[in-house]
N, C-alpha and C positions, 0 to 999 in steps of 0.2 A: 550427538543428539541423544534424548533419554531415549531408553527403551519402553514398547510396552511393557505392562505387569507381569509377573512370570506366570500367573495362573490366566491370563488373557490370551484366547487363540489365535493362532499363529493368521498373520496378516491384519490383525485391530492395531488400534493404539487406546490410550487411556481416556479417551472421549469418546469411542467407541460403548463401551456398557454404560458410560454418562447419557448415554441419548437414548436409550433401550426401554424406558418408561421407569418407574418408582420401582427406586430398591431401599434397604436398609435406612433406618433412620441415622445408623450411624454413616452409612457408606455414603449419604446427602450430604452430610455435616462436613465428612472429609474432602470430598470435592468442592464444597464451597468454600472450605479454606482453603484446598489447591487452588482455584478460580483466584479469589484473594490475593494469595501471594504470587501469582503470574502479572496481576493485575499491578501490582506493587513495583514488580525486576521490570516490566514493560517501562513505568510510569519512570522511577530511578534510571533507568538505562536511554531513554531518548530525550529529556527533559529538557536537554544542551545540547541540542543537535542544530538547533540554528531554525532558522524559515526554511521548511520542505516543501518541494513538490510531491507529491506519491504518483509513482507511476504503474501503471498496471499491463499487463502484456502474460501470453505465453512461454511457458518454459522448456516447452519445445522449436519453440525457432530457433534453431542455433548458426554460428556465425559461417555467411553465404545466403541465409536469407534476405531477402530483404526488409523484413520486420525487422531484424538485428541490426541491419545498417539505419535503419529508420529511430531505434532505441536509441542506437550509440552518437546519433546526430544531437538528438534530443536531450542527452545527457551532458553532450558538450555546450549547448546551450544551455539548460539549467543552469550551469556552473558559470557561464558565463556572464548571465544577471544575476547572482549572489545566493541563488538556492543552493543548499544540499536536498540530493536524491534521494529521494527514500522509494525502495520495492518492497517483494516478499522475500528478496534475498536470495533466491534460487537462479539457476542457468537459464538459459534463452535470451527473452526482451529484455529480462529484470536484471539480468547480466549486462546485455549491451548498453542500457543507459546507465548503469552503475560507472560501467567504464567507461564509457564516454564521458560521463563526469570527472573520472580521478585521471583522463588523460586531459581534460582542458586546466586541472589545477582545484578540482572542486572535492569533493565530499561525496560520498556514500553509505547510508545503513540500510539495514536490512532485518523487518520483521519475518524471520522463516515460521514454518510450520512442519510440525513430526507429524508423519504419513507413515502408511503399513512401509511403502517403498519409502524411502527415505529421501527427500529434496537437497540435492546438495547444494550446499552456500558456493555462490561464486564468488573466486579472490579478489574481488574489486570493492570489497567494503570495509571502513572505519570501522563500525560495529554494527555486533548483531544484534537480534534475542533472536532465541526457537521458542515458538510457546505451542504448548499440549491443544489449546482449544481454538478455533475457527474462530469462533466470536470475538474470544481477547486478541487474537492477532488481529482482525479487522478495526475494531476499536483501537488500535494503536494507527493503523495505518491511514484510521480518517483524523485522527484529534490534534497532532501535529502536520498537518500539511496545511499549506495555504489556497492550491488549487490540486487539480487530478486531471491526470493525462494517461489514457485508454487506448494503447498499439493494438493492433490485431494479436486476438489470442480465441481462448474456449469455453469449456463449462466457469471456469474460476473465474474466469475475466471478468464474463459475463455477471454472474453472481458480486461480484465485488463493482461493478458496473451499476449495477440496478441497486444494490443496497444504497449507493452515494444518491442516483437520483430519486429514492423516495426518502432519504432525509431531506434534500431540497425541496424535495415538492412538499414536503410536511414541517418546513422551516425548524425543522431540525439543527442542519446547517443555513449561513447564510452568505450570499454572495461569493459563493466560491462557484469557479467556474468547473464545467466536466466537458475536456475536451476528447473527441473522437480524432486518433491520430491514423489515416488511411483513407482518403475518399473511397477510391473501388473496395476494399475490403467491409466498409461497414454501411456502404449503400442498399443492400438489402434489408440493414436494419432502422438505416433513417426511412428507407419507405414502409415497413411494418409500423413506425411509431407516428406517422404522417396518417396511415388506415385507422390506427387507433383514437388519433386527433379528429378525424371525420366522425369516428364514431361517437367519440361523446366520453368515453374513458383516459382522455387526456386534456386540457387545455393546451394554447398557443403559451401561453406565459410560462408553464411546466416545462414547455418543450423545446423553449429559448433559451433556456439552464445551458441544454448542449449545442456543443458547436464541433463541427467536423472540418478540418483544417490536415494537408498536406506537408505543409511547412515545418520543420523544428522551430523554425526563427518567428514564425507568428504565435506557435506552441506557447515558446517561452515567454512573447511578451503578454498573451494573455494572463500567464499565470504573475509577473513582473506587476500588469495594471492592479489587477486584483490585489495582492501583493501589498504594496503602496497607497492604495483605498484604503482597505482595512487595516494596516499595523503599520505602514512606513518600512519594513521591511526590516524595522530595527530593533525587534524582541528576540531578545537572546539574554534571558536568565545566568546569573553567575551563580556558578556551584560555589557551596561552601564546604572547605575541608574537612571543618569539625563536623558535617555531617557523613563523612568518607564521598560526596560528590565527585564526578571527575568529567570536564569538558571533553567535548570528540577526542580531542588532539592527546587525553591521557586516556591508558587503562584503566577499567573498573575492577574493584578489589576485588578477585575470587575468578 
């Protein structure tokens, strides 16, 4: 992974002094051409990944939890009806469904993200990208997926959680399902969202978006119907050489 700047203190990374308020007119300039060209290796690097799920989860459950056996279930289903998996790349959940996918015969990438601590990739993915900024790694992790499937996790989880459902609720996206994978795990927060329904700050139709299911195997067919509504399941773009393109199944040059 890159490192911070060398004049950036010890524990930032390089969106760290980007969020600090206005600096330099030139120092704007070159961060939005950084922004730009992340935006670019994201767009070039998943393009051919196939129909993804995104799955979201903790990077601290690791394997013996039961979150992880619950990812790694979930991952052999995606694969099962014709998804590639797509995480944030790192260890815990977004490990176990990686590999539950590339042990049923399927596919895995992984959007990572450079942190002071550094998230390590776990070895269960086709490819990656690391990118510097939160927002482009989000933005990659909604634009190819078909639906989003949410294990028990944390502050991230959560955040990448709530971003999905207020592009739905602002038909940003559409008809993509966000499934809660954990009945007891995320029951204190279907009834916070059920308080909020009464009060007037949610609707019934917002709040239909999400569906809390136990299952891997209802998981995936959720994402499968959806899936098949909107695309057939059968967009999958050919790279072209003359552009240096390269499908999952090859390396990208560099």
């Amino acid at each position: 992974m890159t490192s911070a700047p060398v004049n950036a203190p010890r524990g930032t990374t390089e969106e760290t002094p980007f969020l600090e308020g206005p600096r330099s007119r030139g120092f704007e300039l070159v961060r939005a051409l950084r922004i730009f060209v992340e935006l670019i290796r994201g767009f070039r690097a998943l393009h051919f990944v196939g129909p993804c799920v995104t799955v979201f989860g903790s990077a601290r459950f690791g394997e013996g939890h039961p979150a992880y056996a619950l990812g790694r279930a979930l991952g052999q289903e995606l694969a099962n009806v014709g998804f590639t998996v797509m995480t944030g790349g790192g260890p815990g959940v977004m490990e176990a469904a990686c590999r539950g996918a590339k042990e049923a015969g399927g596919r895995a990438v992984g959007c990572n993200i450079e942190l002071p601590q550094e998230q390590a990739l776990n070895p269960w993915l086709d490819r990656h990208v690391t990118f510097h900024y939160f927002f482009v790694r989000k933005l990659m992790l909604v634009k190819y997926a078909y639906a989003f499937i949410v294990l028990p996790g944390g502050f991230g989880t959560l955040d990448e959680l709530f971003e999905i459902a207020t592009l739905v609720q602002t038909g940003k996206v559409k008809d993509f399902p966000i499934v809660l994978m954990g009945s007891e795990y995320w029951a204190p927060l279907i009834e916070q969202l059920r308080s909020m329904l009464g009060a007037g700050a949610l609707t019934a139709s917002e709040l239909n978006h999400v569906t809390l299911v136990d299952s891997p195997e209802q998981a995936a067919r959720l994402a499968r119907e959806a899936g098949l509504r909107r695309f057939g399941l059968r967009y999958a773009p050919r790279p072209r050489r003359i552009f240096g393109e390269r499908g999952l199944d090859q390396h990208l040059p560099g």
